[in-house]
C-alpha positions in Angstrom: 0.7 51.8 18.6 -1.2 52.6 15.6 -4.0 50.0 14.2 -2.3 49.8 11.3 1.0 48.8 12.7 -0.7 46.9 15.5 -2.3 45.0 12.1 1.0 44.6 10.8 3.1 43.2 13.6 0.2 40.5 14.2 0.3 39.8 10.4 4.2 39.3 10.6 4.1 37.2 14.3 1.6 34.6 11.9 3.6 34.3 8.9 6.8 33.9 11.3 4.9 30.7 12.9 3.6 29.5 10.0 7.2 29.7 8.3 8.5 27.9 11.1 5.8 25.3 11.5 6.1 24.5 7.5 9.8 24.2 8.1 8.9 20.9 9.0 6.7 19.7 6.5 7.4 17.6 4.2 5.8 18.8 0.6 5.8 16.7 -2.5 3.5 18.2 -5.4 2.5 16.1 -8.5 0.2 15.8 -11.6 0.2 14.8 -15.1 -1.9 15.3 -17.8 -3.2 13.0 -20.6 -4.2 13.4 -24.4 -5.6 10.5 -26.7 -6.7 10.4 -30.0 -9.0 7.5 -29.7 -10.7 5.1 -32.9 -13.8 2.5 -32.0 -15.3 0.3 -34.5 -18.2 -1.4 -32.8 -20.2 -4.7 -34.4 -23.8 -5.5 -33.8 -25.0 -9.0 -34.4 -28.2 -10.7 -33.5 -27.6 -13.9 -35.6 -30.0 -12.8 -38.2 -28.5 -9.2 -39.0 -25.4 -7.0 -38.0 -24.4 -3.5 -38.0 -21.2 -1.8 -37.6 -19.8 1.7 -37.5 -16.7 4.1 -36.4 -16.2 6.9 -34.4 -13.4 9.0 -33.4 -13.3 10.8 -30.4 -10.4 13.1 -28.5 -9.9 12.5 -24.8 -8.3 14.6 -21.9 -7.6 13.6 -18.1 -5.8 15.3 -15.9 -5.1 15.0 -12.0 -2.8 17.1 -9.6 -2.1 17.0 -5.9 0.2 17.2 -3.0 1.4 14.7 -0.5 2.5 16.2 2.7 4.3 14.4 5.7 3.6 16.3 9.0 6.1 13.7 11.3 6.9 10.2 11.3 3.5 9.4 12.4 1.1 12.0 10.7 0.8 12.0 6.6 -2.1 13.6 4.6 -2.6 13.7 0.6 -4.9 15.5 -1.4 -5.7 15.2 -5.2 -8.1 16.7 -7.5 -8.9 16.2 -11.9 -11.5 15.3 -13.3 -12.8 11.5 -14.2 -8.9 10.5 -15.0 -9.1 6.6 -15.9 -12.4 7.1 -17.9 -10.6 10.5 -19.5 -13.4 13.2 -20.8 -14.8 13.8 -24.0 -13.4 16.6 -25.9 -15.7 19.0 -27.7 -15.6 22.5 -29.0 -18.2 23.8 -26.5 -16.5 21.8 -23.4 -13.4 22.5 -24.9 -11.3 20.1 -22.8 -13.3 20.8 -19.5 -15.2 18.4 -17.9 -16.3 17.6 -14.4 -13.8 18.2 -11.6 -13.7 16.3 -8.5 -11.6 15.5 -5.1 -9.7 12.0 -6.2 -8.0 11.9 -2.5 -9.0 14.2 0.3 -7.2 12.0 4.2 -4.9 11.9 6.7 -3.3 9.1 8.2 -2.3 8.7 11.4 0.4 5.2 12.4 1.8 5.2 15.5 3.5 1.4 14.4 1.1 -0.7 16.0 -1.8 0.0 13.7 -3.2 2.9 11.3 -5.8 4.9 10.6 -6.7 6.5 7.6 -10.2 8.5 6.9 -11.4 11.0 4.1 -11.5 10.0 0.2 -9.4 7.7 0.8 -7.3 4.9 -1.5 -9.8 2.2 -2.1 -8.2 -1.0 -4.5 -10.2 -3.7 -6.1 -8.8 -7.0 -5.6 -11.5 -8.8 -7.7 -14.4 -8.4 -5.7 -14.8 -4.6 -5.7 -15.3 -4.7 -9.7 -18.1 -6.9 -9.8 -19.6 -4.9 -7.6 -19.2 -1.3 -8.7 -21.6 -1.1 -10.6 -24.5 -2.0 -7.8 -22.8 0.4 -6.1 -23.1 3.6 -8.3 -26.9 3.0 -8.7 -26.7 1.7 -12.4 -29.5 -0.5 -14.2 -32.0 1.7 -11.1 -29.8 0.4 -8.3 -31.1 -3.7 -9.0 -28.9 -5.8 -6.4 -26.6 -8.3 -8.2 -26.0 -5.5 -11.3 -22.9 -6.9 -11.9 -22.5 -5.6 -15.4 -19.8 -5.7 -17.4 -16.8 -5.7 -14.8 -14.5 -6.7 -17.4 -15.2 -3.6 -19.5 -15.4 -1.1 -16.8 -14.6 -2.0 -13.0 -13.5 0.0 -9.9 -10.7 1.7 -11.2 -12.6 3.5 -14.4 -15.7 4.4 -12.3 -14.0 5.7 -8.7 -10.5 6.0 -10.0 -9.7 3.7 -6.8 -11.0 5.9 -3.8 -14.1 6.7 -1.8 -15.1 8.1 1.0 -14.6 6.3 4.4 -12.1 5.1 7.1 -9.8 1.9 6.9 -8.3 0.6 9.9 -5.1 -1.7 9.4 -2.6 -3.7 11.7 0.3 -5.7 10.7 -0.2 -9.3 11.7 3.8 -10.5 10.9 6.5 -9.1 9.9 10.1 -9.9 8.6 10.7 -12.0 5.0 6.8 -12.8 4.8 4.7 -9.8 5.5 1.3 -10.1 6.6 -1.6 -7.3 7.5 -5.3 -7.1 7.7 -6.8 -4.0 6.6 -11.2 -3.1 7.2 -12.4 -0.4 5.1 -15.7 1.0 5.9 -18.4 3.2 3.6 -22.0 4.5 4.1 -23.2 3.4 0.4 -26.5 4.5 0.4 -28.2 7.1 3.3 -31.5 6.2 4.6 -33.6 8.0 7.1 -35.9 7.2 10.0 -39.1 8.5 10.2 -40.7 9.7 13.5 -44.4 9.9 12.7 -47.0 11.7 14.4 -48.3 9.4 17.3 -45.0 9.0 19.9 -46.3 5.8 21.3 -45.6 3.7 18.1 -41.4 3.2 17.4 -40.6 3.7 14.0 -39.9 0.9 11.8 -35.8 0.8 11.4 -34.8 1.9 7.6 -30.7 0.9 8.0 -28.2 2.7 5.2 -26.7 0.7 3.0 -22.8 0.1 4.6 -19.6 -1.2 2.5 -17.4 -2.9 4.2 -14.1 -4.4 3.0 -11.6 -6.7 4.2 -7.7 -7.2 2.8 -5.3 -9.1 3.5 -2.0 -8.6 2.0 0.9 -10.8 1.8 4.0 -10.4 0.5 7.2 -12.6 0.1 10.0 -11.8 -1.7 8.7 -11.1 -5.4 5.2 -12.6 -4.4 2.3 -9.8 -3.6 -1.5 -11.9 -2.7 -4.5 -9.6 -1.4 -7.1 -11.7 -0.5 -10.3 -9.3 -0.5 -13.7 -9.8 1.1 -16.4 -7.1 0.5 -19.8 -6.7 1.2 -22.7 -4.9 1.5 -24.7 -4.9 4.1 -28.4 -3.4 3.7 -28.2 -3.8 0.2 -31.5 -3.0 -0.1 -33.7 -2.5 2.7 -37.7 -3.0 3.2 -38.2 -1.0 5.9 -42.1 -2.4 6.0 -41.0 -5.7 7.2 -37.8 -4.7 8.4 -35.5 -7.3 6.1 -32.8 -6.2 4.3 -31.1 -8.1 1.2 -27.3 -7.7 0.8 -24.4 -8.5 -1.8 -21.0 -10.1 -1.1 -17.7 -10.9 -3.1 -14.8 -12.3 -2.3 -11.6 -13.1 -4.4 -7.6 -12.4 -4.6 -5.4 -10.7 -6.6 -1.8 -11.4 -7.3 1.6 -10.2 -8.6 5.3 -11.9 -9.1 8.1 -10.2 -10.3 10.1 -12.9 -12.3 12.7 -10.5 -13.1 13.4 -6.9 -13.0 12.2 -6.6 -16.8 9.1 -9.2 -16.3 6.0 -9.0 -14.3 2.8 -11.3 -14.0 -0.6 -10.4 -12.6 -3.7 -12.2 -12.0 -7.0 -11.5 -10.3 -10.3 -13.8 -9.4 -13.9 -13.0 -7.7 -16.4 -14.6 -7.0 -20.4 -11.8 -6.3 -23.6 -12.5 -5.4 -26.9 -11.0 -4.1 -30.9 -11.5 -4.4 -33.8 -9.8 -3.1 -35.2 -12.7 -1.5 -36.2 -10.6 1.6 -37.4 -7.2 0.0 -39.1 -8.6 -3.2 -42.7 -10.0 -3.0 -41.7 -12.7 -5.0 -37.6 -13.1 -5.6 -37.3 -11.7 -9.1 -33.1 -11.4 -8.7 -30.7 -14.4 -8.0 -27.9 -13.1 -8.9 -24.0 -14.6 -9.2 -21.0 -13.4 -11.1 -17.8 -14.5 -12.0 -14.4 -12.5 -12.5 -11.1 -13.2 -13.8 -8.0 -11.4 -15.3 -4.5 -12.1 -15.9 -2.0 -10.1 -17.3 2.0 -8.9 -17.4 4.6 -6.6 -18.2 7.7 -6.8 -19.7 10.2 -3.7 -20.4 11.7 -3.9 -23.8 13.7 -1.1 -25.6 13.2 2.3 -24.5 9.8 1.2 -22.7 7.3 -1.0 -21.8 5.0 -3.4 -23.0 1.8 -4.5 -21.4 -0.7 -7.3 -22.3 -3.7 -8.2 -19.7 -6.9 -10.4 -20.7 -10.1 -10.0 -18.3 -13.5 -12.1 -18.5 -16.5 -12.3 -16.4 -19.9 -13.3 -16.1 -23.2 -12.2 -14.5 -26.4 -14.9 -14.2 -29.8 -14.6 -13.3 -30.9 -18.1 -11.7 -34.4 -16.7 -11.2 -34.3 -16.8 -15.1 -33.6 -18.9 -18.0 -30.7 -18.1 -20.5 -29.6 -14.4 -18.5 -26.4 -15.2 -18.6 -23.6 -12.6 -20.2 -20.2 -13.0 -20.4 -17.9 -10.0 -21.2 -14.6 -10.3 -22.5 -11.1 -7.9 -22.6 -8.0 -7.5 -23.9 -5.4 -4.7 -23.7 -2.3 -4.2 -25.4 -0.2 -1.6 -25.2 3.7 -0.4 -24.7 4.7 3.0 -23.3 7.3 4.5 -25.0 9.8 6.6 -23.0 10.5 9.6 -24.9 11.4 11.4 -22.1 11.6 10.7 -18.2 8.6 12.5 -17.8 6.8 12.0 -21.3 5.4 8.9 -22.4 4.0 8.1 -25.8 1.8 4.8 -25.5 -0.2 3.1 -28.8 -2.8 0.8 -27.7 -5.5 -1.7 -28.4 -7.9 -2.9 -26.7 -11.0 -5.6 -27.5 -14.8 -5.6 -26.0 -16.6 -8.5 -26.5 -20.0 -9.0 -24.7 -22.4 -12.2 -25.9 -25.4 -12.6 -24.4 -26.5 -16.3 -23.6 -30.5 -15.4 -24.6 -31.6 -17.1 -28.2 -31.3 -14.0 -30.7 -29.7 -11.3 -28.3 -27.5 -9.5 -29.4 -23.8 -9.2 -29.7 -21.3 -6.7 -29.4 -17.5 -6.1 -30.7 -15.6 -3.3 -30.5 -11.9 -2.5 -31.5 -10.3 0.4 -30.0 -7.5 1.8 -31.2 -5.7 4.5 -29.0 -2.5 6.8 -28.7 -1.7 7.8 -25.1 0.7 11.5 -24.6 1.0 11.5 -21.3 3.3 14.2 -19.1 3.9 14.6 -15.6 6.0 16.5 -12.8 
């Protein structure tokens, strides 16, 4: 047999057993894309003087992927787009294109008695998570207890609700009430030891910073509760003394379905974190406070959505530090199509600062939302 042919036949025997092996998968492809035409008007007001101004910007997000059941124990799902709940800035020179990234990248295995799932995986905030986000993605230089404005922009704007990790889960009851427990674990921050030169003295241990999350959902009947507990160990770490400093939340969200047109939501968390053990002198005593509620009702040819969010951040290390941020978002998603949505909406930032003569800040948003998907 020629090399050629020999090159065929083997070519042939793999697509034959790859054609039979993909017989079995399951493949369900999706996406959608997103357009808004976006106003703000933002206020500036110190007590003394104000300043406000418009700006009108286009915005694009996108996301596709494809979720794929291997058997009745086996499922993977990948997704890519680009920053999808923050949506990119349009400009002639970008032209629509901004950063792309993997949204979902894991496989999960569940035999019935537990599950695993690891990769970039599905990662929720029940209340916790958003205060502290943005601690976790280094802001204000990485200062523990940066709580920020969680109201404003939490974990669903800034990871569009995944990271990279493993979460373990069991189901603790079944029947009417449903009960699990679910650990999700994620190096935050890598640090590395260093072996010096002389062998005979150990190195000083320099930990990386670990997430680690705890759920618990419930659910009973039209009732949904997910108790969440996350934390951080190794916040920060001084590897010197060999003391670390770390940051914990804890909180619940719910959600009852009154009816099959109405929905209510709500959402509380409780952060803190200092640097008692890796500051000289403690500088950060930090606590904040988040709370949301919210609901959905469909009316017409679509639905309407309001939700109000608030939360606060405080120093105790120093007088008058405290901010409190305020939300509200209104909108209703008109059906024009089964895939195509048209959505107007609104949305209000508020932040005042506590401090004598600080600053603060309104804005008004006006939005319209096209949004398509397969």
């Amino acid at each position: 047999m020629s090399i050629k042919k020999s090159l065929f036949a083997v070519t042939m025997g793999t697509l034959l057993l790859s054609g039979a092996a993909f017989a079995e998968l399951e493949l369900k492809p999706y996406g959608d894309a997103q357009f808004r035409l976006r106003g703000a008007h933002f206020t500036r007001d110190n007590g003394d003087d104000s300043q406000s101004a418009f700006e009108y910007s286009n915005r694009i997000s996108w996301r596709t992927g494809v979720r794929a059941k291997v058997d009745d124990q086996l499922s993977l799902q990948f997704q890519i787009g680009n920053a999808y709940n923050a949506a990119d800035n349009v400009s002639y020179q970008r032209n629509g294109i901004g950063s792309t990234h993997v949204h979902l990248a894991y496989g999960t295995w569940n035999p019935g008695a537990f599950f695993i799932t690891a990769g970039i995986v599905p990662v929720n905030s029940h209340g916790p998570l958003d205060l502290l986000e943005n601690s976790l993605n280094g802001g204000a230089a990485g200062l523990i207890g940066n709580f920020g404005a969680a109201a404003h922009d939490g974990w669903a704007t800034r990871t569009d609700n995944s990271l990279t990790g493993i979460r373990v889960g069991v189901p603790l009851v079944n029947g009417d009430v449903k009960v699990g427990a679910e650990l999700f674990t994620s190096v935050t921050a890598y640090r590395a030891n260093t072996i010096g030169a002389d062998l005979s003295v150990e190195p000083n241990a320099n930990p990386s910073a670990t997430l680690f999350v705890l759920d618990i959902p419930v659910s009973a009947g039209a009732l949904k509760l997910t108790p969440q507990v996350a934390m951080v160990m190794n916040r920060l770490y001084n590897s010197a003394d060999e003391k670390g400093d770390h940051e914990m939340g804890f909180g619940t969200s719910a959600s009852y379905k009154v009816s099959n047109d109405l929905s209510l939501n709500f959402v509380g968390a409780y952060a803190m974190g200092n640097d008692d053990n890796t500051s000289a002198s403690t500088t950060r005593d930090m606590s904040g406070i988040f709370l949301g509620v919210g609901g959905s009702y469909k009316a017409g040819p679509g639905t309407a959505q309001l939700e109000y969010k608030m939360n606060t951040v405080d120093n105790g290390e120093v007088d008058k530090s405290g901010i409190t941020y305020h939300y509200i978002d209104a909108r209703y998603a008109y059906r024009a199509h089964s895939k195509f949505s048209i959505t107007p909406r609104f949305r209000v930032y508020l932040t005042s600062p506590e401090a004598d003569g600080a600053t603060s800040i309104t804005e008004l948003r006006p939005e319209l939302i096209f949004t398509a998907s397969f």
